[in-house]
C-alpha positions in Angstrom: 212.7 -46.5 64.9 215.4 -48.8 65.5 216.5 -52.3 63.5 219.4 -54.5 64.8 222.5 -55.0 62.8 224.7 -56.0 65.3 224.0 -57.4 68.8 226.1 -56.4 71.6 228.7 -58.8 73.2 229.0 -59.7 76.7 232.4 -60.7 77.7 234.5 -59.9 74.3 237.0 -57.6 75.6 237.7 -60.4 78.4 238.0 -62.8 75.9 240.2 -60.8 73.7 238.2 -60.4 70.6 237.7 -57.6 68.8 234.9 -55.1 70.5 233.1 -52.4 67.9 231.8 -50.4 70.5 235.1 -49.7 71.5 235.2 -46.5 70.1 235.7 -43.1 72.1 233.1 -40.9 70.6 234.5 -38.4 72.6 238.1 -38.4 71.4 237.5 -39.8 67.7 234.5 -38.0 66.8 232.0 -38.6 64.2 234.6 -38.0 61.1 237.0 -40.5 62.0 234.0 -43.7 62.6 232.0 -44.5 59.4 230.0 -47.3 58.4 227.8 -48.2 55.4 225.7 -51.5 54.4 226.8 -53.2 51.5 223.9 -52.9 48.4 221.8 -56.1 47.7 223.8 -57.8 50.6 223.0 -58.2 54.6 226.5 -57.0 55.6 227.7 -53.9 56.9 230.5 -52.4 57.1 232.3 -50.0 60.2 235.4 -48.6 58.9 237.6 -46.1 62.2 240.4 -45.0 62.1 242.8 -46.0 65.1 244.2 -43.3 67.8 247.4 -42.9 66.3 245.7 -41.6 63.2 248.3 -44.3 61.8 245.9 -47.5 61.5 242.5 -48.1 59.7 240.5 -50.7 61.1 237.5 -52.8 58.4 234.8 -54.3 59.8 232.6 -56.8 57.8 229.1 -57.6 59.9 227.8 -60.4 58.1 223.9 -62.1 58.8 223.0 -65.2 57.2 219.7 -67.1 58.0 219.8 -70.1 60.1 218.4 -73.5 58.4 217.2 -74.9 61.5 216.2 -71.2 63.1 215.4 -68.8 60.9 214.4 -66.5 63.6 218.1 -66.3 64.6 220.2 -65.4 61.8 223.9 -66.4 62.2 226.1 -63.9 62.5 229.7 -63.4 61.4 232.3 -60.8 62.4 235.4 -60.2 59.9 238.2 -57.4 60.6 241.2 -56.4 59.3 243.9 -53.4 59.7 245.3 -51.6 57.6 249.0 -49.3 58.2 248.0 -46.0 56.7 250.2 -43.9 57.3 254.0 -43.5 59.1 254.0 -40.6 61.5 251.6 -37.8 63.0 252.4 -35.5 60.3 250.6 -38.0 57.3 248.3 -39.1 59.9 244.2 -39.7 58.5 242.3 -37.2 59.5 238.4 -37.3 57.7 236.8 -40.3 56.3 233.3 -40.9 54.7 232.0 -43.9 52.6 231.4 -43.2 48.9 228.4 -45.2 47.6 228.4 -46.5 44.2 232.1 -45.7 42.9 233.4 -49.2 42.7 232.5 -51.2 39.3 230.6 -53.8 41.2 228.4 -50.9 42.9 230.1 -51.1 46.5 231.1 -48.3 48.4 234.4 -46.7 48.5 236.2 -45.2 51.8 237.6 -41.9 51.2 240.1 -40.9 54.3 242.0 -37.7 53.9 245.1 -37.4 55.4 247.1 -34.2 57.3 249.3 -33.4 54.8 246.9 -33.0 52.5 246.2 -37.0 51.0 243.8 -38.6 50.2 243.3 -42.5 49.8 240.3 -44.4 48.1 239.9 -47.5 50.1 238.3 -50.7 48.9 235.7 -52.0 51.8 238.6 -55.1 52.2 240.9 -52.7 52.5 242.6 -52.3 49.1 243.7 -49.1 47.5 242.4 -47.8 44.6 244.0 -44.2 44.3 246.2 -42.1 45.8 246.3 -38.2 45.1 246.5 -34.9 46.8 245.5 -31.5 45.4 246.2 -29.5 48.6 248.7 -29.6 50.9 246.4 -28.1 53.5 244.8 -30.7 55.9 241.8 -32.3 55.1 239.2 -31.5 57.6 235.9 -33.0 55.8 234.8 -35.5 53.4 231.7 -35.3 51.8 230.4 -37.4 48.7 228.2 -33.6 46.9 225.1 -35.9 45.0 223.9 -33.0 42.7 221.0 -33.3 39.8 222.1 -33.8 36.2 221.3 -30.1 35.3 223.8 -28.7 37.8 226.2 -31.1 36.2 228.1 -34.4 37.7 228.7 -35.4 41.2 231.8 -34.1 43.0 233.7 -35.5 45.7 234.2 -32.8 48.2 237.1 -32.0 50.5 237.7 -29.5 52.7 240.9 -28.1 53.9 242.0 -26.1 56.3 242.8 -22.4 56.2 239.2 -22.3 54.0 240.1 -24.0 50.9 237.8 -26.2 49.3 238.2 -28.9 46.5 235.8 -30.3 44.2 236.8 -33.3 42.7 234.8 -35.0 39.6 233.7 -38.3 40.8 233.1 -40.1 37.4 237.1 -38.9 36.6 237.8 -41.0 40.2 236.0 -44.0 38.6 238.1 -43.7 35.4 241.6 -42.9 37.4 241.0 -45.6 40.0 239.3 -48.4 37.6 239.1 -47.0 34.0 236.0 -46.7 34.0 234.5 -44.5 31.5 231.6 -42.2 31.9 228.9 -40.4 29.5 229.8 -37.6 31.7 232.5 -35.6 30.3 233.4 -38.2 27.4 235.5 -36.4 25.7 238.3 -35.4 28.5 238.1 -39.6 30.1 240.4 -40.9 26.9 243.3 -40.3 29.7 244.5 -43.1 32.1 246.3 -43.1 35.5 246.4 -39.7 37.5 246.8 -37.2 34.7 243.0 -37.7 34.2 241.4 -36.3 37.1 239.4 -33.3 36.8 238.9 -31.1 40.0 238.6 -27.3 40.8 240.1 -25.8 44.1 238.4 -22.5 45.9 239.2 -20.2 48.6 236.5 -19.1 51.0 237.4 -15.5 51.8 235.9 -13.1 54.3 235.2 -14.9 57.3 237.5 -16.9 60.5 237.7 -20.2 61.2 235.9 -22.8 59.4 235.1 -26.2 61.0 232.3 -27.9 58.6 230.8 -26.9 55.2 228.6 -28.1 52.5 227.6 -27.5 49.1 224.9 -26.2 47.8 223.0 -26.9 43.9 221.5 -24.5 42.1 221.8 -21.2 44.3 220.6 -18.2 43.4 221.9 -14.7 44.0 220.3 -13.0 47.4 221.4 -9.4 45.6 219.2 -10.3 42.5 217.1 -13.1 42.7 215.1 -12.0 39.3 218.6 -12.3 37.4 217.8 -14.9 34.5 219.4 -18.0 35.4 223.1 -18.3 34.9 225.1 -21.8 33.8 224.5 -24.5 36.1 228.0 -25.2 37.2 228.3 -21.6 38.4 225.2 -21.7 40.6 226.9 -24.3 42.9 227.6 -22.4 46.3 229.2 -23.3 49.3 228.0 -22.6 53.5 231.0 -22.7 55.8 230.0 -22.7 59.6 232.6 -21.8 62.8 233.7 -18.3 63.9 233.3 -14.9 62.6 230.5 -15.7 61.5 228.7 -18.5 62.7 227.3 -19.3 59.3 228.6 -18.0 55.9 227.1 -18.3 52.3 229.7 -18.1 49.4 228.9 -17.9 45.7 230.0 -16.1 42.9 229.2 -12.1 42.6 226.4 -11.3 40.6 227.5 -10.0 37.0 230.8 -10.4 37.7 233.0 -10.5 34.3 233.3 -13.7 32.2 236.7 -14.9 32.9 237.4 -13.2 36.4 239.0 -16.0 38.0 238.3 -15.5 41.9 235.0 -13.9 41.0 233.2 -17.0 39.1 232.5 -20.1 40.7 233.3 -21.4 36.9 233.9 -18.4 35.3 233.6 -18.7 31.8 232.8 -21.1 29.2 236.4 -21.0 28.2 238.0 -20.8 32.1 235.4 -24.0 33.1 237.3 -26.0 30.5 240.7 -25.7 31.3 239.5 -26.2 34.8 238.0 -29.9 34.3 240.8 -31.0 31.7 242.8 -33.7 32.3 246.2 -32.3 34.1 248.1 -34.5 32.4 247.6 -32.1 29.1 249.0 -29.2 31.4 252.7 -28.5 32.0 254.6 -28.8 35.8 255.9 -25.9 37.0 257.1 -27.6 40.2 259.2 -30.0 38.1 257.2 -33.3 39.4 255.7 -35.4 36.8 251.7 -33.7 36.0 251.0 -37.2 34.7 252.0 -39.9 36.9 250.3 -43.2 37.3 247.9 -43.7 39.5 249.2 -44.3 43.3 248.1 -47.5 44.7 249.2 -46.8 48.5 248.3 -45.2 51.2 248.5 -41.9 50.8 250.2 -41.3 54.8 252.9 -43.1 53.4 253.8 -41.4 50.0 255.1 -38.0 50.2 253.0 -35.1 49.1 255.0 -33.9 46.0 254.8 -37.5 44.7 250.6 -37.6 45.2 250.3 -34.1 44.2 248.2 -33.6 41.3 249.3 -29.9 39.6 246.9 -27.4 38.6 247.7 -23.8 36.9 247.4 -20.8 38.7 246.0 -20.1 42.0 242.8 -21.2 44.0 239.6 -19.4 42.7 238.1 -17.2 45.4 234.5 -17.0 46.5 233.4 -14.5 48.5 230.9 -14.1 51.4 227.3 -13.5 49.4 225.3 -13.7 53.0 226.2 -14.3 56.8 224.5 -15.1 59.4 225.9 -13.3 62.4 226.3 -14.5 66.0 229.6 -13.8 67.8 229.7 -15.8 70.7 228.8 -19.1 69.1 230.9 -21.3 67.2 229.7 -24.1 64.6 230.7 -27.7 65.2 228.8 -29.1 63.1 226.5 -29.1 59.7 224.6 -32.2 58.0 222.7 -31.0 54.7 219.5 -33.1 53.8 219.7 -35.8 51.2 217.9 -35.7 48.5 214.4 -36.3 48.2 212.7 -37.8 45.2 213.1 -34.3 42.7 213.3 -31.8 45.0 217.1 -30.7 45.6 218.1 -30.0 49.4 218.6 -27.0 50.8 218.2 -27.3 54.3 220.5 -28.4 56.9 221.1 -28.5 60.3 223.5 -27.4 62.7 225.2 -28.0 65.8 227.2 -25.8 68.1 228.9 -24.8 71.1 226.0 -23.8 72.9 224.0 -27.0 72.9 222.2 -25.5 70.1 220.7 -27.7 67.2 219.6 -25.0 63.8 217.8 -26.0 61.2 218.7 -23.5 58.5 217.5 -22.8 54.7 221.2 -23.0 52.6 220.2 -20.4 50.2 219.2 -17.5 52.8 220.8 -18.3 55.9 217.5 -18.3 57.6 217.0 -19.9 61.0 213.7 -22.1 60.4 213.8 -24.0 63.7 216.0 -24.1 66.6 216.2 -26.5 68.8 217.9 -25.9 73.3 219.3 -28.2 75.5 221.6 -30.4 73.1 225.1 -30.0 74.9 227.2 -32.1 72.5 224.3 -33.0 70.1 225.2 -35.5 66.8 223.0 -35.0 64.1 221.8 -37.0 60.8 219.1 -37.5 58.6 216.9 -40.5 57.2 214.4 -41.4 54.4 212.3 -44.7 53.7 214.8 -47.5 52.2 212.4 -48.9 49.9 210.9 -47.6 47.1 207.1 -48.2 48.0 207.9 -46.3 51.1 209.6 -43.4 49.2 206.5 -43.5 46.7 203.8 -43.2 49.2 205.3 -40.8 51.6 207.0 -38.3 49.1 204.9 -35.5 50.0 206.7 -36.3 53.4 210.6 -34.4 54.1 213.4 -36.3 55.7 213.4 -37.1 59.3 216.3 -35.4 61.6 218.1 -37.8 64.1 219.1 -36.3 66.9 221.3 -37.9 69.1 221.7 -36.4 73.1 224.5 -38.0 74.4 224.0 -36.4 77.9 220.2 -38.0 78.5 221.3 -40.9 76.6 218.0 -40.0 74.1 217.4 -40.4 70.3 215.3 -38.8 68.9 213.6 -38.4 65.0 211.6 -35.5 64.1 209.9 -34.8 60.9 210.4 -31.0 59.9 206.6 -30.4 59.5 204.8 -31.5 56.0 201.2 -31.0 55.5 199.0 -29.2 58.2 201.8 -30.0 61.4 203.0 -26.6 61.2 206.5 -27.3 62.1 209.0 -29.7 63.3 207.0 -32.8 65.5 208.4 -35.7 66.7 207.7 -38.8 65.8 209.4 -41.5 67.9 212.4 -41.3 70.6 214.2 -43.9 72.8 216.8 -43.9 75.4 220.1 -45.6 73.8 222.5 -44.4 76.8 225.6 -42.4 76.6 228.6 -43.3 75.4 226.9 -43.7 72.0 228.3 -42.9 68.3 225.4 -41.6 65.4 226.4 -42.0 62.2 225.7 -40.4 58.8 225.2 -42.5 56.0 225.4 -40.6 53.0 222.3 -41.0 50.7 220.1 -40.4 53.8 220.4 -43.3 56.2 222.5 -43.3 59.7 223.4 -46.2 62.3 224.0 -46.1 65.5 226.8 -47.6 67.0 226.3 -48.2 71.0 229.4 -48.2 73.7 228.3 -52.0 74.4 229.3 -52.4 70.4 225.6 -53.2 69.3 224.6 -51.1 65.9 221.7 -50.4 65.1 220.0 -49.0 61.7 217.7 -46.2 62.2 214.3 -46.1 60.2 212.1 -43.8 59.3 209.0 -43.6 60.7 205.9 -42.2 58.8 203.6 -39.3 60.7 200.2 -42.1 60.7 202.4 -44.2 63.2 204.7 -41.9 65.4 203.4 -41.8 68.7 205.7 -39.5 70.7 204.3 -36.6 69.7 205.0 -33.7 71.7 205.6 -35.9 74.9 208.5 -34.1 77.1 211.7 -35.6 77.3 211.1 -36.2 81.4 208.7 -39.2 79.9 211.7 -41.3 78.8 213.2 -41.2 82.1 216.4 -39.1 81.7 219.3 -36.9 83.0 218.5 -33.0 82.0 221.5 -32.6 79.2 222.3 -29.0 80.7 224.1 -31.2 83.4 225.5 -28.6 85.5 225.8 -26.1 82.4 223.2 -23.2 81.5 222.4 -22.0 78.1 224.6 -19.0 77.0 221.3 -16.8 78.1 220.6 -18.1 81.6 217.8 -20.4 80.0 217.3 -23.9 80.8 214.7 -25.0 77.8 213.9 -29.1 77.6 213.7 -29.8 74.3 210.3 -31.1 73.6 209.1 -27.2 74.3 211.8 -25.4 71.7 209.4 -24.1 69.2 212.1 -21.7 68.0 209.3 -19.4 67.3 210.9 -16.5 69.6 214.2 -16.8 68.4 214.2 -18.7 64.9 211.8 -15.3 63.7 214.8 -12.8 64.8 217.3 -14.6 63.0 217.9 -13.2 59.9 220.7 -13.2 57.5 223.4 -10.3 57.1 223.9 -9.4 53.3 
């Protein structure tokens, strides 16, 4: 279940060397920590983001084998800091790895800033592009890996007051390194900023959004017989906070070609002119549309210098389905990777209740639910190799479950074959204080207070052995600690079936 990457160190702090475990998971939160491992390479790679907001801090875990013990692997620790920004106001606020962008095939760091930045980061620290397309604060980063019918991969960022940008990954590649695509040939002839090709959105209809995701290939709840409509304009989005807990928005069905604020895309013609390079439009803000591309940090640049101009006003998608619950408010969401050809659309959620959801992203529906997670992290993982992922693809993702108040990890598989539902396959007590971390592409790490980090590895069904053992059996604290669930219940969480509930939880259209 667990794989060393990084033991812990006694004595660092004392000695005055840098610690990685000395992260407050508490005050940082999962956004602002993010690490990756470097493709075809034993190194890793734990980017955070400093207190002040101000600072980003690389560090390179490299493992080479020992000639005279190969059983001990020497290890190497290389980090470096990087000023990213000047004051609170351009302060980072989100970050996520990027796999794949860089011409060599290594990850990118995308951090988003308050005003509204964002910065591509090189894993030594480098630049590649600055830009901003909203002045709103980014709240969430999210690399949206979508099959080639629904058309290319999108970076997406969310900002506050429920806007939502999609930004063409491949048009990234070509601003930040020239790199040319297949993918949209015919609008990549453009160099420096002018070439990026994004679409912003409004959600409308609900409160405050905290998280969101996107969603490939959604269908219409009204009309789900409708013959299927252009790819690009089946991309949805779910937003998860307040009023409501959980929101679905898409385009309405039959809505007029060329209706911007009703289409996701709208029309043939309206799709275009929103992926063309902006440097063919004209500035009506009087800032060049057409600039270079930025190579600083974007905390430092002011925002009519990064921002990239688009013509008229956001596109608005309304609320298509909700799922109602007023008391509760979403902290979190994690969609499910990808899994051989099947598309995901399933994610789970956390909220304020101590509440972990596994919900369907095209209905809303609750399929699972999960009690007694006060402050849960969540993440999912799938076999790294491909022998694994051949022999085991009749097999979903695992969920990581991470209980910081027993200290307990846990992986569950969400119930292939004859199990019926969710099972769990293997658990063990980390301790609190501890960070998980998504890894886009479906892998996570976690990072311990001590500063060990560990990889976390999915286990098939043939050799989990936890089964439906209570959590008492792993020797740990209750997680209520002191608190009650909202309904007086205290539910451990090996017994949660979610039968009772999870069947009563329906979606509002």
């Amino acid at each position: 279940m667990l794989e060393l990457i990084w033991p812990a160190r006694k004595g660092q702090q004392a000695a005055g060397q840098f610690d990685i475990g000395d992260v407050d998971s508490g005050d940082q939160g999962e956004e602002l920590v993010a690490s990756f491992e470097l493709p075809g390479k034993s190194d890793a790679i734990l980017a955070r983001i400093l207190e002040d907001g101000c600072t980003l801090e690389l560090t390179v875990l490299s493992k080479t084998e020992s000639e005279t013990r190969p059983a001990s692997p020497k290890r190497a620790l290389q980090t470096s800091s990087v000023a990213i920004a000047s004051s609170d106001d351009t302060a980072a606020s989100a970050l996520a790895w990027l796999p794949g962008l860089a011409p060599n095939g290594e990850p990118l760091l995308c951090v988003g800033f308050n005003h509204g930045g964002v910065s591509l980061f090189t894993h030594r620290g480098a630049v590649a592009v600055s830009f901003l397309v909203s002045h709103q604060r980014v709240v969430r980063v999210r690399p949206f890996f979508v099959q080639s019918a629904a058309g290319p991969d999108k970076l997406m960022l969310l900002h506050e007051h429920g806007i939502l940008s999609l930004v063409e990954i491949s048009s990234l590649q070509q601003v930040a390194f020239g790199k040319t695509s297949a993918v949209s040939a015919d609008v990549q002839s453009t160099h420096g900023i002018s070439g990026l090709r994004f679409h912003i959105y409004e959600l409308r209809g609900r409160a405050e959004i905290l998280d969101a995701c996107m969603v490939a290939s959604a269908r219409p709840l009204e009309d789900p017989f409708m013959l299927p409509r252009e790819p690009e304009s089946n991309i949805a989005a779910v937003a998860l906070g307040t009023q409501p807990f959980l929101s679905l928005h898409s385009p309405k069905p039959g809505a007029a070609s060329g209706s911007a604020g009703r289409s996701l895309f709208g029309s043939a013609a309206s799709a275009l002119r929103s992926w063309v390079p902006f440097g063919a439009r004209s500035s009506s803000a009087g800032y060049p549309a057409d600039a270079a591309g930025i190579t600083r940090p974007a905390g430092f640049v002011d925002a009519r210098e990064l921002r990239v101009h688009a013509t008229g006003s956001p596109t608005e998608l309304p609320v298509a389905a909700k799922f109602l619950d007023p008391t509760r408010q979403g902290e979190r969401i994690e969609p499910a990777p990808l899994w051989g050809s099947h598309a995901a659309t399933v994610a789970v959620t956390c909220d304020s209740f101590g509440r972990v959801a596994l919900f369907c992203l095209e209905t809303l529906r609750c399929l699972h639910l999960w009690k007694g997670y006060r402050d849960a992290q969540v993440a999912w993982t799938c076999p790294r190799d491909d022998q694994a992922m051949a022999e085991h693809s009749h097999e979903a993702p695992q969920l990581v479950i991470y209980a910081p108040r027993r200290g307990l990890l846990e992986l569950w598989s969400l119930g292939g074959g004859a199990l019926g539902g969710p099972k769990r396959v293997a658990a063990a007590v980390v301790g609190d204080g501890c960070t998980l971390i998504p890894i886009p592409g479906g892998y996570a790490h976690l990072l311990r207070s001590s500063g060990q980090l560990d990889r976390i590895v999915w286990v098939s069904l043939s050799t989990g052995g936890t089964g439906d053992q209570d959590s008492d059996a792993f020797d740990s604290v209750g997680s209520d600690a002191g608190d009650q669930d909202p309904k007086g219940c205290d539910v451990s969480p090996a017994s949660a079936t979610g039968t009772t509930e999870a069947e009563a939880c329906a979606p509002q259209l």
